[in-house]
LUMKOL-252163 format. One line per 2 residues: number of its first residue (from 1); their letters; for each residue x, y, z of C-alpha. Coordinates in nm, 3 decimals, always signed. Example, Ala and Ser with C-alpha at 12.3 -4.5 7.8 and 13.67 -1.06 7.14 Angstrom:
residues 2
1) AS) +1.230/-0.450/+0.780; +1.367/-0.106/+0.714 .
//
This chain:
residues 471
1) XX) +0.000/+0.000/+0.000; +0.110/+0.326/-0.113 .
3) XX) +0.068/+0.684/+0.089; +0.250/+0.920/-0.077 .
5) XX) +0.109/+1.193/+0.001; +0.159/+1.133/+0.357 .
7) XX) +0.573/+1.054/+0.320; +0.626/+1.402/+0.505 .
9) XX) +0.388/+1.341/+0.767; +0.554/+0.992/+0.804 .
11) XX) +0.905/+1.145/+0.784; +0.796/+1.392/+1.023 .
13) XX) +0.642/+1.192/+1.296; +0.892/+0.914/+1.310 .
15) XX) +1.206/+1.094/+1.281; +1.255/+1.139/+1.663 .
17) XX) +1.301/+0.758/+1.691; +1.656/+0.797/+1.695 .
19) XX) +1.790/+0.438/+1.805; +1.649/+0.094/+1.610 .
21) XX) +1.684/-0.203/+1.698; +1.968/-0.399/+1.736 .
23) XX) +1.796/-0.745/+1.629; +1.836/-0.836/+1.268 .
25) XX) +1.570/-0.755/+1.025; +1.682/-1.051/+0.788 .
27) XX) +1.322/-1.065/+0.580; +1.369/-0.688/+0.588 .
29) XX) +1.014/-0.642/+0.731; +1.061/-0.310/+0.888 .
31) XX) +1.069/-0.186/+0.501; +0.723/-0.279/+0.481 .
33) XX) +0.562/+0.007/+0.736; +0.480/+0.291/+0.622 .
35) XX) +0.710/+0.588/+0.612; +0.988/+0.368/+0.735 .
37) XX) +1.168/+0.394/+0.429; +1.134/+0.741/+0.427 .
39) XX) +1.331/+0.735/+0.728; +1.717/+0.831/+0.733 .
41) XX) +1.918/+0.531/+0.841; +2.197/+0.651/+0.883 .
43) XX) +2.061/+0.840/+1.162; +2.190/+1.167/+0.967 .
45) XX) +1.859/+1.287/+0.938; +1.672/+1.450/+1.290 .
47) XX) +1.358/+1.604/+1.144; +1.189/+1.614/+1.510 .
49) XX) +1.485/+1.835/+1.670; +1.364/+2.208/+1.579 .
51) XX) +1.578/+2.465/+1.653; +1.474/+2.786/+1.796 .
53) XX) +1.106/+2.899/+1.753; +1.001/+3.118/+1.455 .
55) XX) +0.889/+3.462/+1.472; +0.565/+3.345/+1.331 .
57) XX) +0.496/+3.022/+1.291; +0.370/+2.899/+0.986 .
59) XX) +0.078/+2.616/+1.016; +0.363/+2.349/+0.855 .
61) XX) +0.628/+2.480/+1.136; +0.289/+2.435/+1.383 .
63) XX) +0.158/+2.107/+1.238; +0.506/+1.941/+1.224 .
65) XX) +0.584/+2.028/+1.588; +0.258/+1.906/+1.720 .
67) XX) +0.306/+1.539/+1.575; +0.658/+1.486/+1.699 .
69) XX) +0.476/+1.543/+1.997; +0.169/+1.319/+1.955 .
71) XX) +0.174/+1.001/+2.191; -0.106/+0.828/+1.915 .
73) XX) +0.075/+0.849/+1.660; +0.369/+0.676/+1.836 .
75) XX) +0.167/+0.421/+1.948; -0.001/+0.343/+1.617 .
77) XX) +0.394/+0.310/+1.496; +0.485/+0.084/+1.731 .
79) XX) +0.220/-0.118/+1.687; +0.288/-0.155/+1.298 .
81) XX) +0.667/-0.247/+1.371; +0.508/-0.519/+1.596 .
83) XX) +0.257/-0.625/+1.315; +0.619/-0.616/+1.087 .
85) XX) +0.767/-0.838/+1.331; +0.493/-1.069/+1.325 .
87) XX) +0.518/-1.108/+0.941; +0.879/-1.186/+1.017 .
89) XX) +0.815/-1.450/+1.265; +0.563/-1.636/+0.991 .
91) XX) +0.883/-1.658/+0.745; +1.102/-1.796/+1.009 .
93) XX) +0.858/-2.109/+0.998; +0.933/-2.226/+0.633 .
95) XX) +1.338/-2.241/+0.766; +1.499/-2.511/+0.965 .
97) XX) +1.533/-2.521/+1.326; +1.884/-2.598/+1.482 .
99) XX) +1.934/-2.626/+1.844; +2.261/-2.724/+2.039 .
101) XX) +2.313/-2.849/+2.360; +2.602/-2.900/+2.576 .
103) XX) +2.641/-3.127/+2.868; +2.856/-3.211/+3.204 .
105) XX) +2.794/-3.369/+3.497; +2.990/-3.599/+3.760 .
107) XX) +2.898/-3.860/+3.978; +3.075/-4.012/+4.280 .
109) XX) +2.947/-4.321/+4.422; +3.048/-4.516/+4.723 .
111) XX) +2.933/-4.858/+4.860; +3.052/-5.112/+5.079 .
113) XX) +3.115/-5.496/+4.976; +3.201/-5.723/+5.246 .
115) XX) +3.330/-5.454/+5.446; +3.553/-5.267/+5.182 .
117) XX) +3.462/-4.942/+5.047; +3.431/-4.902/+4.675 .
119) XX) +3.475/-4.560/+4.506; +3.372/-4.487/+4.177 .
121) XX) +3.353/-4.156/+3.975; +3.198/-4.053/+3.639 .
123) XX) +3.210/-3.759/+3.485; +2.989/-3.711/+3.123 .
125) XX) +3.128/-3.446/+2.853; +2.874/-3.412/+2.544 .
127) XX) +2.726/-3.240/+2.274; +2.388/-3.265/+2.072 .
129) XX) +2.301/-3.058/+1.785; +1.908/-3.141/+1.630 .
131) XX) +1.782/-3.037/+1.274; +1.425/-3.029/+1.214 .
133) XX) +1.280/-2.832/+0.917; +0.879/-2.903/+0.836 .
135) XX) +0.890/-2.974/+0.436; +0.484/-2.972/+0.402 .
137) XX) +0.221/-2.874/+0.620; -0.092/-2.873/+0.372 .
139) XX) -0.080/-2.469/+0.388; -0.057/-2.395/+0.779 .
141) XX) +0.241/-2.150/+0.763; +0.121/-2.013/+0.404 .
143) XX) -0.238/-1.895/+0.594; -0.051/-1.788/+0.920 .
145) XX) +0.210/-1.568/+0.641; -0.077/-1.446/+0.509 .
147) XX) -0.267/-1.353/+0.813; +0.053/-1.167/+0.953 .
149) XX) +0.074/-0.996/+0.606; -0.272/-0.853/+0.618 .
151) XX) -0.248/-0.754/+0.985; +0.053/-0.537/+0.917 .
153) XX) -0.136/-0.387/+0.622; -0.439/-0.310/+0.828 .
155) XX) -0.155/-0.157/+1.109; -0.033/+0.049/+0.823 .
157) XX) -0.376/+0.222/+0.717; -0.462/+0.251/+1.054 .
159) XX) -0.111/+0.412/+1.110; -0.234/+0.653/+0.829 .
161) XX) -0.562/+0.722/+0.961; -0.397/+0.775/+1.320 .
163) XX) -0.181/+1.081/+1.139; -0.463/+1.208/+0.957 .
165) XX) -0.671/+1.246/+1.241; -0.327/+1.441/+1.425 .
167) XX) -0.290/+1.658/+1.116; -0.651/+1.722/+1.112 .
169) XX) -0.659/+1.822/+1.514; -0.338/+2.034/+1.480 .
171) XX) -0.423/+2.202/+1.169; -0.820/+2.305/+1.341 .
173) XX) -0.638/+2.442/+1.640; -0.405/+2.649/+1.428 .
175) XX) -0.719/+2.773/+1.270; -0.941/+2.785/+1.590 .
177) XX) -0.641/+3.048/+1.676; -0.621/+3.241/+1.362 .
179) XX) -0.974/+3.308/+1.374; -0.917/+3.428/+1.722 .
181) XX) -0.609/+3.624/+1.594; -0.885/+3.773/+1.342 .
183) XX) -1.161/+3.848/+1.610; -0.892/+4.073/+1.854 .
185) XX) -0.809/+4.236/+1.535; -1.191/+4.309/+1.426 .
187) XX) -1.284/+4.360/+1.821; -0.942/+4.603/+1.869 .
189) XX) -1.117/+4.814/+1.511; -1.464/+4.859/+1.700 .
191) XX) -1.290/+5.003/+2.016; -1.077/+5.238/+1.774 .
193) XX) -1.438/+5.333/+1.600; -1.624/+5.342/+1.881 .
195) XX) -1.317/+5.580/+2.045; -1.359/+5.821/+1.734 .
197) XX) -1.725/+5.787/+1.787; -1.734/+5.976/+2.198 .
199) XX) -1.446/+6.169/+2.087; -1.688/+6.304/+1.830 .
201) XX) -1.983/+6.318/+2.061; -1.810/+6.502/+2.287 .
203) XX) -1.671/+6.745/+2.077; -2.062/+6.830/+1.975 .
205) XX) -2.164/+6.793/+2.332; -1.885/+7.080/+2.443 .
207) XX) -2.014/+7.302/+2.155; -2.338/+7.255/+2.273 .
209) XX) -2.455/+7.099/+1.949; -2.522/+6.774/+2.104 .
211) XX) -2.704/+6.621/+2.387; -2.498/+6.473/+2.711 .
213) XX) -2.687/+6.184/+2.648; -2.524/+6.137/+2.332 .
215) XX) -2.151/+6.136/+2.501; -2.291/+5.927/+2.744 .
217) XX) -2.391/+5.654/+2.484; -2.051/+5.662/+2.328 .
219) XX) -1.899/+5.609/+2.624; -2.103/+5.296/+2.684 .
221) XX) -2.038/+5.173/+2.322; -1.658/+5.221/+2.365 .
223) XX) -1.706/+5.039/+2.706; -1.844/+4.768/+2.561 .
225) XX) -1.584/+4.735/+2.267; -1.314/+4.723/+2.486 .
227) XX) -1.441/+4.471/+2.724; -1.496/+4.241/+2.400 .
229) XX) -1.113/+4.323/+2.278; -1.026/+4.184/+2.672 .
231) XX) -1.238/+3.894/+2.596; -1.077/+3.814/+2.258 .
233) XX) -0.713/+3.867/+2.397; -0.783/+3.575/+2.669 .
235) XX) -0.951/+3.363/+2.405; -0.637/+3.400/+2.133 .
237) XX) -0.406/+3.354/+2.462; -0.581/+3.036/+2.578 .
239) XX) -0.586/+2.865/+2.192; -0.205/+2.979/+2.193 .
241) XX) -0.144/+2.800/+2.467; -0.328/+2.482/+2.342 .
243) XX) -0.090/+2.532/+2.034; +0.224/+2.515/+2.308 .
245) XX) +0.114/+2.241/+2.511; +0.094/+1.967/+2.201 .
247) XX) +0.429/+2.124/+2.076; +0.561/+2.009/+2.378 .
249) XX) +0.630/+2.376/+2.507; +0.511/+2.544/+2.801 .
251) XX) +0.205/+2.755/+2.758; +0.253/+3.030/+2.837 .
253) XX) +0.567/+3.029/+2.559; +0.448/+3.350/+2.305 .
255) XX) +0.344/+3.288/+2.005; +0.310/+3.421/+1.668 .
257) XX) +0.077/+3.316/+1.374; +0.150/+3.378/+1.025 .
259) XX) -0.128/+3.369/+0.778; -0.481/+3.432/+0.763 .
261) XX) -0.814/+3.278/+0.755; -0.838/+3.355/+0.332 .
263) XX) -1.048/+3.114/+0.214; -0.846/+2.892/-0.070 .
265) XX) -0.943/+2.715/-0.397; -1.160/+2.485/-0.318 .
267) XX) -1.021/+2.137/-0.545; -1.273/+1.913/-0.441 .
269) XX) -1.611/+2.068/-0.563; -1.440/+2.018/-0.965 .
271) XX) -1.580/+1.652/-0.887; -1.935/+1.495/-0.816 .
273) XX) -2.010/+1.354/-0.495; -2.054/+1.005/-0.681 .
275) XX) -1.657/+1.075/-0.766; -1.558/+1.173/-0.430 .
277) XX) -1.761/+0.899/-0.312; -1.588/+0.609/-0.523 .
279) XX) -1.243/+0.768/-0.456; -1.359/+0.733/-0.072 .
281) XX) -1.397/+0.362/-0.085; -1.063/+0.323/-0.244 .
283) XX) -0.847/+0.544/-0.050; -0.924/+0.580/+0.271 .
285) XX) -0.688/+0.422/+0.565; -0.994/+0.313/+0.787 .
287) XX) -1.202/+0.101/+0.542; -0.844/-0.010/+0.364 .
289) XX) -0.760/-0.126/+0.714; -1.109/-0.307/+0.765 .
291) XX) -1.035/-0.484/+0.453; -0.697/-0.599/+0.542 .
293) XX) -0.858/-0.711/+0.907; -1.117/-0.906/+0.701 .
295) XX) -0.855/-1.076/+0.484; -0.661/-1.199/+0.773 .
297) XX) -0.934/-1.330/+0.926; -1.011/-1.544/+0.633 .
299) XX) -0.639/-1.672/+0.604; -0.712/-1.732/+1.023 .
301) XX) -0.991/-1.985/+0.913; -0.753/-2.148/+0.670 .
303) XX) -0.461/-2.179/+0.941; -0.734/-2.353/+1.206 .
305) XX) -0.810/-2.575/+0.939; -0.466/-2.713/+0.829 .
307) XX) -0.359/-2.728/+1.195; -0.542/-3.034/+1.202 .
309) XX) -0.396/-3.210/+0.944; -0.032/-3.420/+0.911 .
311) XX) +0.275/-3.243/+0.848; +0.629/-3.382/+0.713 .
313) XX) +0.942/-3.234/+0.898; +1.319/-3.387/+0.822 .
315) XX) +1.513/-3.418/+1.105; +1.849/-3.490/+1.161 .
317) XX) +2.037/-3.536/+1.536; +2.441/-3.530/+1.578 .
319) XX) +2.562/-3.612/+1.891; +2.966/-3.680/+2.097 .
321) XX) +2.957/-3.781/+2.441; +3.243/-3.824/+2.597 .
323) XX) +3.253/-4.013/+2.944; +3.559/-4.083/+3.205 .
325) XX) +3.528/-4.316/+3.461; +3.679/-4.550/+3.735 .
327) XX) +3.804/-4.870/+3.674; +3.506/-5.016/+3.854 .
329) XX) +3.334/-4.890/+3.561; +3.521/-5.007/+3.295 .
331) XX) +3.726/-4.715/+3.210; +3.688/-4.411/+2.983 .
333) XX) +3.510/-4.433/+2.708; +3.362/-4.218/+2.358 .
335) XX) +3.062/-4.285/+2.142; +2.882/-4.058/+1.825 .
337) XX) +2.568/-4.053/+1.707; +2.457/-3.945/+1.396 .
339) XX) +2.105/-3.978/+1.260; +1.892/-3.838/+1.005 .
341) XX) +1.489/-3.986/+0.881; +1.123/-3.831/+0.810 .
343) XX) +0.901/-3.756/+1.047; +0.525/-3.748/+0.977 .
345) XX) +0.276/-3.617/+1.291; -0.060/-3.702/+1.220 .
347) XX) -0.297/-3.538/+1.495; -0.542/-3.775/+1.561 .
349) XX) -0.791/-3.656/+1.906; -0.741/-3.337/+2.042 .
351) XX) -1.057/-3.318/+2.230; -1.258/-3.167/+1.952 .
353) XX) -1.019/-2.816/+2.028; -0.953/-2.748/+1.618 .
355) XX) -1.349/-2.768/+1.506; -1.398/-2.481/+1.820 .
357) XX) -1.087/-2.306/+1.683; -1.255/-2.318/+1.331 .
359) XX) -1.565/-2.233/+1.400; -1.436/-1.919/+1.651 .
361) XX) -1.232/-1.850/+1.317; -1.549/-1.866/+1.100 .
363) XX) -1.677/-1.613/+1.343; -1.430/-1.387/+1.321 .
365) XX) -1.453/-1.364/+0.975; -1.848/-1.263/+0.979 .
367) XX) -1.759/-0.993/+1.238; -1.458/-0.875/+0.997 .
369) XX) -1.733/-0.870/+0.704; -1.966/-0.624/+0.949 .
371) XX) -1.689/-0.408/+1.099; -1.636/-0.360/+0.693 .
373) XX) -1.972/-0.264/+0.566; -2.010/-0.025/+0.869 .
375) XX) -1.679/+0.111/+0.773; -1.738/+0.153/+0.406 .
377) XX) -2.101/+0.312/+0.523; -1.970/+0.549/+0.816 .
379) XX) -1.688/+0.634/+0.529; -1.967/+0.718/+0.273 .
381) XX) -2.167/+0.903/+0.497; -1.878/+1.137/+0.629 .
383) XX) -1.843/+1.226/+0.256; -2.159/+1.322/+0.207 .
385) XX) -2.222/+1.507/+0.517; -1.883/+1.714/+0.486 .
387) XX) -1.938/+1.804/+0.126; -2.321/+1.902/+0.192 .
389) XX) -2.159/+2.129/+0.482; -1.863/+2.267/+0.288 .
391) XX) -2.088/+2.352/+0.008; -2.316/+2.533/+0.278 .
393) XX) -2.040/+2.744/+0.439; -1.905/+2.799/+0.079 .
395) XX) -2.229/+3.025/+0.037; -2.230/+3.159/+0.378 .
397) XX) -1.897/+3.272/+0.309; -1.983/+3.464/-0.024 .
399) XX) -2.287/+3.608/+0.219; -2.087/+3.704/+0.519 .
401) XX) -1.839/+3.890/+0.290; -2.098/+4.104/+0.140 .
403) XX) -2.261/+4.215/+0.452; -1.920/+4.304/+0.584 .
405) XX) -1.872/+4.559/+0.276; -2.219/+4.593/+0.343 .
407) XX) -2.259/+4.729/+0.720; -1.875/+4.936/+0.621 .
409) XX) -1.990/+5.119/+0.418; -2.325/+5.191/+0.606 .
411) XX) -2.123/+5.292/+0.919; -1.925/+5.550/+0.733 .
413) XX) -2.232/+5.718/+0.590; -2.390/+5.749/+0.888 .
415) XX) -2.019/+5.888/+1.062; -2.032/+6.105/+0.810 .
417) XX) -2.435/+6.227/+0.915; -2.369/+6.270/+1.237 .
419) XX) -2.008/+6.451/+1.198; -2.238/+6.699/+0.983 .
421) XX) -2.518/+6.707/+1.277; -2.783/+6.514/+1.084 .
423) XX) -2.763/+6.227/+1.235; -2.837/+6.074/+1.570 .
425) XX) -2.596/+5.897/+1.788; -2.900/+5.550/+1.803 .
427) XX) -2.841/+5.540/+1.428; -2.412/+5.574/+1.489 .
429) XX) -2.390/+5.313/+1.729; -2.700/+5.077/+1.542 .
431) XX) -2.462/+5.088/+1.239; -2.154/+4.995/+1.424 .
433) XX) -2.340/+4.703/+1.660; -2.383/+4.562/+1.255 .
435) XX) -2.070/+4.632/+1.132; -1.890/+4.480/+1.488 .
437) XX) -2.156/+4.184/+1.417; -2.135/+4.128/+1.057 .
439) XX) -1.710/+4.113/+1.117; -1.784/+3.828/+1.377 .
441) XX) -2.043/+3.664/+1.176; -1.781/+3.664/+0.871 .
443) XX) -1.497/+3.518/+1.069; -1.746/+3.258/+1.178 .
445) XX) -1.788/+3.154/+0.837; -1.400/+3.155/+0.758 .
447) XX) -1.378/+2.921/+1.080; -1.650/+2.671/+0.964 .
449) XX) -1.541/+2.685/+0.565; -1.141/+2.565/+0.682 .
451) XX) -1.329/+2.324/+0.926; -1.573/+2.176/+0.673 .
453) XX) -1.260/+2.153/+0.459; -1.066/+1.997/+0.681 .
455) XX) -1.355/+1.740/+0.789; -1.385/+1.644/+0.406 .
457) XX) -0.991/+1.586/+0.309; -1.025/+1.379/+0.600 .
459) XX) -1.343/+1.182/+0.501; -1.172/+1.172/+0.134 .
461) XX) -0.856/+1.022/+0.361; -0.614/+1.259/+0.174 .
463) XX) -0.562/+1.540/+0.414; -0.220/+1.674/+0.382 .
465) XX) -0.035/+2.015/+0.399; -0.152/+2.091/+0.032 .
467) XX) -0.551/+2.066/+0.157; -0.477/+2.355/+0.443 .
469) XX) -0.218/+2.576/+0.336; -0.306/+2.984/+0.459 .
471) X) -0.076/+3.113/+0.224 .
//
């Protein structure tokens, strides 16, 4: 199975793991998990070991830090270099097994015989070295090879699905904080207006031209604004220091976003559903995992099965014993042994243990067929529910963005009024409760497109850093 779109998440969230191990990797199995090759072995390589933190971080910078940092996506490694071992373990059965043994031991014995003592001492020196190598088996180690193969592919997609899911939480919190980052900025505006606004009104009320009600209004107003901007600077501060915490920093590290919440090109709505459907059921890690779970538990039926018939090993024994002894004995002496033949086991009554094993196997494999269709369905309906919702905050986007031109230009006009003395200070602050609202509503919008976007490269399982770039 090929990811290659995710080679720099791989790359990324594996490079910290710095020392292998020392075993041999003679079937070269660790090849087979994902991103592994894209790992430096020569240890040259330290893509985890940032230096110094950016002015402004950059949501790759942010992303990257935050899954050297995730403890899932370790564990969903790990767990596909065990499923790799495994697959090496099922290749070590078609070899030969040699074993060695070496002995010693001495004996002293002492008995009486018509009142005379008799000694006698033996000591053993040996060695034993057994072959046995199974030559058939009716399939046994092909179905366990093939159930360890499928295992470590359904490890792999779930490895994929495990980093999707990361990128997918890191990239929403860098966005959760640029819209925050956006709301100060709009909130800090509608102080600054609503600070020109009482300066104005009480310029008028000091001429006499307007009402102290009017200055006391714009004081409210400005009030108001400014307890929203202190609002908005603890919201951006607490998302920041999300953003620290899974980067493995302290929170209250400062930090800088780059970027802004500009909606992008949207690549996915140049295909039908039906498409993105179809391309659903073929790509995504989850039901590409459920598959591969299915498939091993077929191959698990097939290995209950043949454990129950004969298999044909060769074995071979070689063996020197060397033994020294008393007289009494007979003396010192050496013997070999050296035998080789065919051994057949036939298993003939276990206690009816394989036909439970089979049928437990059988089951497996109609709960593997379920956990797939309710994959391939959740898969399907994630699709459809994130495009439907993409394509609704792609409109709501278009809305927001007029009514923010919208209640601007409104507010100016009716600055403009009451700078001139024909208008009131209801309508002036009216028109900037709408224009404060309309900025909110439209950074609302930007929050839910990125999120609905996100939620869909995910459902599509292709999220990567060219689905969520700000630039």
């Amino acid at each position: 199975m090929k990811r290659h779109h995710f080679a720099l998440l791989a790359w990324l969230a594996w490079g910290p793991v710095a020392a292998l191990a020392h075993e041999p990797d003679v079937f070269a199995t660790t090849t087979s998990v994902t991103g592994e090759a894209v790992y430096d072995v020569d240890h040259t390589s330290r893509p985890c070991h940032f230096g110094n933190l950016p002015e402004q971080l950059s949501l790759e910078e942010t992303v990257s830090r935050i899954l050297c940092h995730d403890p899932q996506v370790r564990i969903a490694w790990a767990d596909a270099k065990a499923r790799a071992a495994t697959v090496g373990v099922s290749h070590a059965a078609y070899l030969p097994r040699l074993d060695g043994r070496l002995d010693w031991s001495r004996n002293i014995n002492e008995r009486k015989e018509a009142s005379v003592s008799v000694n006698g001492r033996r000591q053993l020196t040996g060695a034993n070295f057994t072959l046995s190598w199974v030559l058939f088996d009716f399939g046994r180690r092909g179905a366990a090879l093939q159930n360890a193969r499928q295992m470590l592919m359904a490890a792999n997609a779930t490895q994929d699905a495990t980093l999707q899911n990361a990128f997918a939480v890191a990239a929403q919190a860098y966005n959760d904080a640029l819209a925050a980052q956006r709301n100060l900025a709009a909130s800090r505006q509608v102080a600054e207006l609503a600070a020109q606004n009482l300066e104005a009104a009480d310029a008028k009320y000091k001429a006499g031209a307007a009402a102290l009600s009017d200055q006391l209004q714009a004081q409210t107003a400005l009030s108001q604004a400014r307890l929203r901007e202190v609002r908005d600077i603890g919201n951006l501060r607490q998302l920041l220091g999300v953003i620290a915490l899974r980067m493995g920093l302290s929170p209250e590290t400062p930090l800088k976003l780059a970027g802004d919440l500009a909606p992008l090109p949207n690549p996915f709505f140049s295909k039908a559903v039906d498409e993105l459907l179809a391309e659903a059921r073929r790509e995504h890690p989850a039901l590409l995992a459920a598959q591969a779970r299915f498939k091993a538990a077929e191959a698990s039926v097939e290995e209950a099965r043949a454990a129950g018939r004969p298999s044909l090993s060769l074995t071979a024994n070689l063996a020197h014993n060397r033994v020294g002894q008393s007289e009494i004995y007979n003396g010192d002496y050496l013997e070999r042994d050296r035998s080789i033949g065919l051994q057949l086991d036939v298993p003939l009554f276990d206690g009816f243990s394989r036909s439970y094993q089979v049928r437990r196997a059988l089951a497996q494999v109609e709960s593997r067929r379920s956990e797939l269709a309710d994959t391939e369905q959740q898969v399907s309906l994630d699709v459809w529910n994130n495009y439907q919702r993409l394509s609704i905050e792609t409109r709501s986007l278009a809305q927001t963005s007029e009514l923010v031109e919208q209640s601007r230009q409104a507010l100016d006009v009716v600055q403009g009024r009451y700078r001139a003395g024909v208008g009131s200070m209801i309508e002036l602050l009216n028109a900037l409760t709408a224009y404060a609202s309309a900025e909110e509503l439209h950074t609302q919008a930007l929050g839910s497109w990125q999120s609905s976007r996100l939620r869909l490269a995910v459902g599509l399982g292709r999220l990567g850093f060219w689905a969520v770039d700000t630039r």
